[in-house]
N, C-alpha and C positions, 0 to 999 in steps of 0.2 A: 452342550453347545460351547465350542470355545472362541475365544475371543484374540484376535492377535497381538501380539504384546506391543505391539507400536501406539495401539490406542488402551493408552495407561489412563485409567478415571474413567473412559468414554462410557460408558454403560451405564444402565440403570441403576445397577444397587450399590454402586460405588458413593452414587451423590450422597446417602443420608442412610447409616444401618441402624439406625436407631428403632424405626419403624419395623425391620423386618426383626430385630431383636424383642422387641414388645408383642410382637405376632405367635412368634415361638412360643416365648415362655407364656402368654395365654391360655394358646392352645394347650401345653405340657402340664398347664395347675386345671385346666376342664378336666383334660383326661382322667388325670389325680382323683379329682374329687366325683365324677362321675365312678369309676373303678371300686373306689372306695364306698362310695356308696348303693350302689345296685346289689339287689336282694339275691342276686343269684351268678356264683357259687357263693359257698361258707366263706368266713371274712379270713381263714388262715391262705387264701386260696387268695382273694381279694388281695391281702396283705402284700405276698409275695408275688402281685402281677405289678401292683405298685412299687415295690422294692425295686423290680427291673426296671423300672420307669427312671427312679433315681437320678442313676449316673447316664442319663441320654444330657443332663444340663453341662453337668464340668465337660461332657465331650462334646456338644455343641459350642462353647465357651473357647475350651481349650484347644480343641483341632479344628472343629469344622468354620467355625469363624472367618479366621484367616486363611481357610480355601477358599470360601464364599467373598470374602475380599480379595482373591490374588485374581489379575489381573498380565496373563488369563489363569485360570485357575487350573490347579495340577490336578490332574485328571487321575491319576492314578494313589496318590495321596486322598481324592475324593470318594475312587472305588473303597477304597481302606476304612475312612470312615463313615462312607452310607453302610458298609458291609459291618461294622463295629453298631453304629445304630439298628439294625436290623435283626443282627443278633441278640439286641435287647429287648425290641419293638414286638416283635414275631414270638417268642414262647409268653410273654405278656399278653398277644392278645389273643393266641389261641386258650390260655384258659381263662382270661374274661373277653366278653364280645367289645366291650364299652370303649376296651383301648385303640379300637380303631380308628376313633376320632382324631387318636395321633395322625393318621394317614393326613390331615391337610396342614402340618407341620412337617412331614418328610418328602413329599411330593414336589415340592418345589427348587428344594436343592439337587434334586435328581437331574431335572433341565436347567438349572443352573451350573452346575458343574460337568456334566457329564455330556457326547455325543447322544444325539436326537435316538439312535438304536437303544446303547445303553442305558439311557433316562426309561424311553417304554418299557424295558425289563424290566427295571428296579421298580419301576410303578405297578407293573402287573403283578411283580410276585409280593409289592406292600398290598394290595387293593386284594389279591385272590387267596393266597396263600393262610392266610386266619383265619375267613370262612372255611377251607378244607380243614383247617386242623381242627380248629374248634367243632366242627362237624362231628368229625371222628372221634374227640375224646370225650365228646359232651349226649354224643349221637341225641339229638334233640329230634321234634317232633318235624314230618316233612313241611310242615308250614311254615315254621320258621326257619329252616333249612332253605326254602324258597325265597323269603324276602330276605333274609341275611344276602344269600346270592344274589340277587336282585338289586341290594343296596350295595355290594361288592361291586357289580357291573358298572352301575349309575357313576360312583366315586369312579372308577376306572376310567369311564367314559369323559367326565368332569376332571379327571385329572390330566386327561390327554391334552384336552381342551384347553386349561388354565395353563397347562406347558407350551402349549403350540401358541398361546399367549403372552408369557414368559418369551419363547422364540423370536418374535416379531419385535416386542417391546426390545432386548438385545438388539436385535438383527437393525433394527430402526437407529439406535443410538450409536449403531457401529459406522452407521450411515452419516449420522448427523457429525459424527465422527472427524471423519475421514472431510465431508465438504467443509467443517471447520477448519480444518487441517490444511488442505486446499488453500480458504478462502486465507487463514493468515499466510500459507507460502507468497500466496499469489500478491498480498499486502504488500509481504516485503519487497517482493520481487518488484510490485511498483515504484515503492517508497526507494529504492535502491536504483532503478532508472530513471525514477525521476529528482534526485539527486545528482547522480552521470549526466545528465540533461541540463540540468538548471547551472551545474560545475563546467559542461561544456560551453553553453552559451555566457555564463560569464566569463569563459576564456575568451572566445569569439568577440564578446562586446568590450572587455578590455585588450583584447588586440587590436580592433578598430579604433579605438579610444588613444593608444598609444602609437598608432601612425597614422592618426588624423592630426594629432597634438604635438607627441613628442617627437616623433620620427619628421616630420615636417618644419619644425622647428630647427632639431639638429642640420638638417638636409639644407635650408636659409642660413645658420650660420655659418657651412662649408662653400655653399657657393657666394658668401659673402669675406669668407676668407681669403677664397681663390680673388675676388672684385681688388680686395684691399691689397694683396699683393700683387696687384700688376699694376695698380696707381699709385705705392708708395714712392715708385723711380719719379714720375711726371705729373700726378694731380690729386697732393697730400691735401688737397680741401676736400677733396671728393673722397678720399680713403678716409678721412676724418667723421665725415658725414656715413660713410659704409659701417666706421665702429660702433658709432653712435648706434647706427641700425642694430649691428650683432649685439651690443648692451641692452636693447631692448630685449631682441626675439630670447634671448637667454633668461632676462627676466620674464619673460612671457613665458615659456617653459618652467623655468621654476615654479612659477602660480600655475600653469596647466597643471603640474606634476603634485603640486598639491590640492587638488580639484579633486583628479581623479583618486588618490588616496583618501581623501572627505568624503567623496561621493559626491562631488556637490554638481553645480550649473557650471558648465564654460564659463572663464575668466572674462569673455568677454560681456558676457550679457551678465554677470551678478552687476545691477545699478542699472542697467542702460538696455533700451529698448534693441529690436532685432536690425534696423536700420544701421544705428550708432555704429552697434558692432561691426555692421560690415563697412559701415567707411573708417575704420579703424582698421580692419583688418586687409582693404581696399591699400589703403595709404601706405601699410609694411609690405602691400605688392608692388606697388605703383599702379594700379589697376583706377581703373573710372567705376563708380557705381550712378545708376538709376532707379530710384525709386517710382512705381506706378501704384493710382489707387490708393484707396483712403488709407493713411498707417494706422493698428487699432492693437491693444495688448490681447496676445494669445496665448494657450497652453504652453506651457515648455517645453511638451516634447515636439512640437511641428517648429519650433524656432531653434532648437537644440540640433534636429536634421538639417533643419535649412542652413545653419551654422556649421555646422561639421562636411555637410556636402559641398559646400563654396569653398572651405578649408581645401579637399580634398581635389579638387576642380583647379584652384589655380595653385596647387603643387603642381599638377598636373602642365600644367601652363607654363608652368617656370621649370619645368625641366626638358620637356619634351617639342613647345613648340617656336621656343630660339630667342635668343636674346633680345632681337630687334621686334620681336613679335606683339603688338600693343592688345592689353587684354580688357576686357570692358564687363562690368557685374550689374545683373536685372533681376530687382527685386519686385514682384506684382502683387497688388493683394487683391483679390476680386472676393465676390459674394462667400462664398465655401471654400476657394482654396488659397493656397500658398505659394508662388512660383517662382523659382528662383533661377537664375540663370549664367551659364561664366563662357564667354566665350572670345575666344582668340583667331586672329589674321595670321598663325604659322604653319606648319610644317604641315599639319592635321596627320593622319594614317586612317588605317583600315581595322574598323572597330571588331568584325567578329574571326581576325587574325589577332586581336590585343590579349595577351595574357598579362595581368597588370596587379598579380598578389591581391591582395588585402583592398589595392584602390578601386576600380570601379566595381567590383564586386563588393566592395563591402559600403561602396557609396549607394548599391542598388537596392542592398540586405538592411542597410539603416532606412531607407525610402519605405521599404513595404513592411517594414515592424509598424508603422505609424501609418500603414494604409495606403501610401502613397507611391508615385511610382516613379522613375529617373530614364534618362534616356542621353544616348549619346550619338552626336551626331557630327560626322565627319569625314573627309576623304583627303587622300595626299593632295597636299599643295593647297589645299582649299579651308584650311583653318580648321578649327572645333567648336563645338557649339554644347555643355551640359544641362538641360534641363531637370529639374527635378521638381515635380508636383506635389501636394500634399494636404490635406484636405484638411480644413478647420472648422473650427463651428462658425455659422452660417450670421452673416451682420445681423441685428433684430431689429422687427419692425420697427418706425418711427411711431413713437409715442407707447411704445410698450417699456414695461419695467425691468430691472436687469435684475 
């Protein structure tokens, strides 16, 4: 039975030869001492079946060992030495009967090593071939010519059997094998896409991170660049007041910029509640905020969205729907959710002609990580309107414990 060399160890007798080393040499000191001792033939006769017994150990030791461990086992290296044991085994036990009990010491390497054909050969001629001989030089009586052959068939039979068992036990292992083999490919292969996965998505959420943040930030300094150079000719108090602004948003950048290197909360809300932030962030628009509904501290991540999508909302406002456009910010809090809203008197467009990168698409993809969901509403000439929903844990009873 051989084994495919890809599954190295996978098989039974590879785990532990200790056991089938203790089996052998049991078997081969019975034989010994039985040989030796049974009354029949004379002991120089005796002497020299056991003699032949001998050297079945150093070549069990020395050669067959290391076929019975190779993996798969050289089959033709194995004919050599079942055919070297046999030669020893076989004129041993046709002139004592006794040495036959070797046979459940050679049987097993037979379908260990060898094709399921060649294993039953080697078997038949260790199992039948002593009874003939021994027959013929011993010509004993037909009675015991009977059960000798009788006990030759039975071991034949029993040795087919504990091969075709041998067989299965292999054949099992080769299996158990092989879906080991599988199961770590298929590990890796997960462990390795979802790696790719987890590597993607922190691109994706530090993309969003960096043009909800920095990318908007820069985009207020330039159009406040562009402010202060057309009022340094006629209204240096107001260009004054513009710097002032770009010294901020620059400092605000800087702190965003080291946020997301920490990993930590928006600059805006480390200290200060989700309201605060946005009439701070309201105030570097110009924009109006209203608050609805009772204010109550929430999770970070629905104040984190709400904060990044009003970011992303009146970028949006301040580039696309005109300067003279007045923008206004609604923050609601009801029972379960969160709603936040930015909406402008300009230019508006036509929402499912927008192709708009990273912004509303990534204003929608932060909305539903957290459950929630955003919507945009708008037509030419008729303003824009962003809401974005998100679902918190729910006020608690009055009078229950927190």
């Amino acid at each position: 039975m051989r084994i495919p060399s890809r599954l190295v160890g996978a098989y039974t007798w590879d785990r532990s030869f200790r056991l089938w080393d203790t089996y052998f040499a049991l078997i081969w000191l019975a034989t010994s001492v039985f040989v030796l001792c049974t009354d029949f033939p004379g002991w120089p006769v005796r002497v020299t079946a056991a003699a032949l017994l001998v050297p079945l150990i150093p070549l069990y030791v020395v050669v067959g060992r290391p076929i019975l461990r190779g993996d798969p086992p050289d089959e033709r290296r194995a004919l050599v030495f079942l055919a070297a044991m046999m030669a020893l085994f076989l004129p041993s036990a046709v002139l004592v009967g006794e040495t036959r009990l070797m046979t459940f010491a050679l049987v097993p390497p037979c379908f260990m090593t060898l094709r399921v054909r060649w294993a039953l050969g080697a078997v038949a001629v260790i199992n039948l071939v002593p009874v003939a001989g021994w027959a013929l030089l011993w010509w004993p009586s037909d009675l015991d010519v009977f059960f000798n052959s009788m006990f030759a068939v039975v071991t034949f039979v029993f040795s087919a059997a504990v091969g075709s068992w041998i067989i299965r036990i292999i054949e099992q292992s080769q299996e158990r094998a092989e879906l080991i083999a599988e199961l770590d490919s298929s590990r890796h292969e997960a462990a390795r896409l979802s790696a790719a996965h987890g590597a993607l998505a922190e691109r994706e959420r530090m993309a969003r991170e960096i043009h909800d943040t920095l990318a908007q930030g820069f985009t207020s300094l330039l159009m406040l660049v562009q402010a202060v150079e057309a009022e340094l000719e006629h209204d240096v108090p107001q260009a004054r007041r513009h710097l002032a602004l770009m010294d901020e948003t620059a400092r605000q950048n800087l702190a965003e910029a080291r946020a997301l290197v920490a990993g930590t909360a928006p600059v805006d809300l480390e200290g200060a509640s989700l309201p605060d932030a946005l009439r701070r962030l309201a105030a570097r628009h110009e924009a109006t905020l209203e608050v609805t509904g009772p204010v109550r501290p929430l999770p970070a991540g629905p104040e984190v969205v709400a904060l990044r999508s009003c970011q992303e909302a009146l970028s949006n406002a301040r580039k696309h729907a005109g300067s003279s456009a007045s923008v206004g910010i609604g923050l609601a809090y009801t029972d379960a959710s969160l709603i936040v809203s930015v909406r402008d008197d300009g230019h508006g467009f036509d929402p499912p002609s927008a192709t708009d990168g990273y912004g509303l698409a990534g204003l929608r993809a932060r909305a539903t990580e957290v459950g929630g969901t955003a919507s945009i509403r708008s037509a030419p000439g008729d303003g824009t309107t962003v809401t974005v929903q998100l679902p918190v844990p729910p006020v608690p009873p009055l009078g229950s414990s927190t």
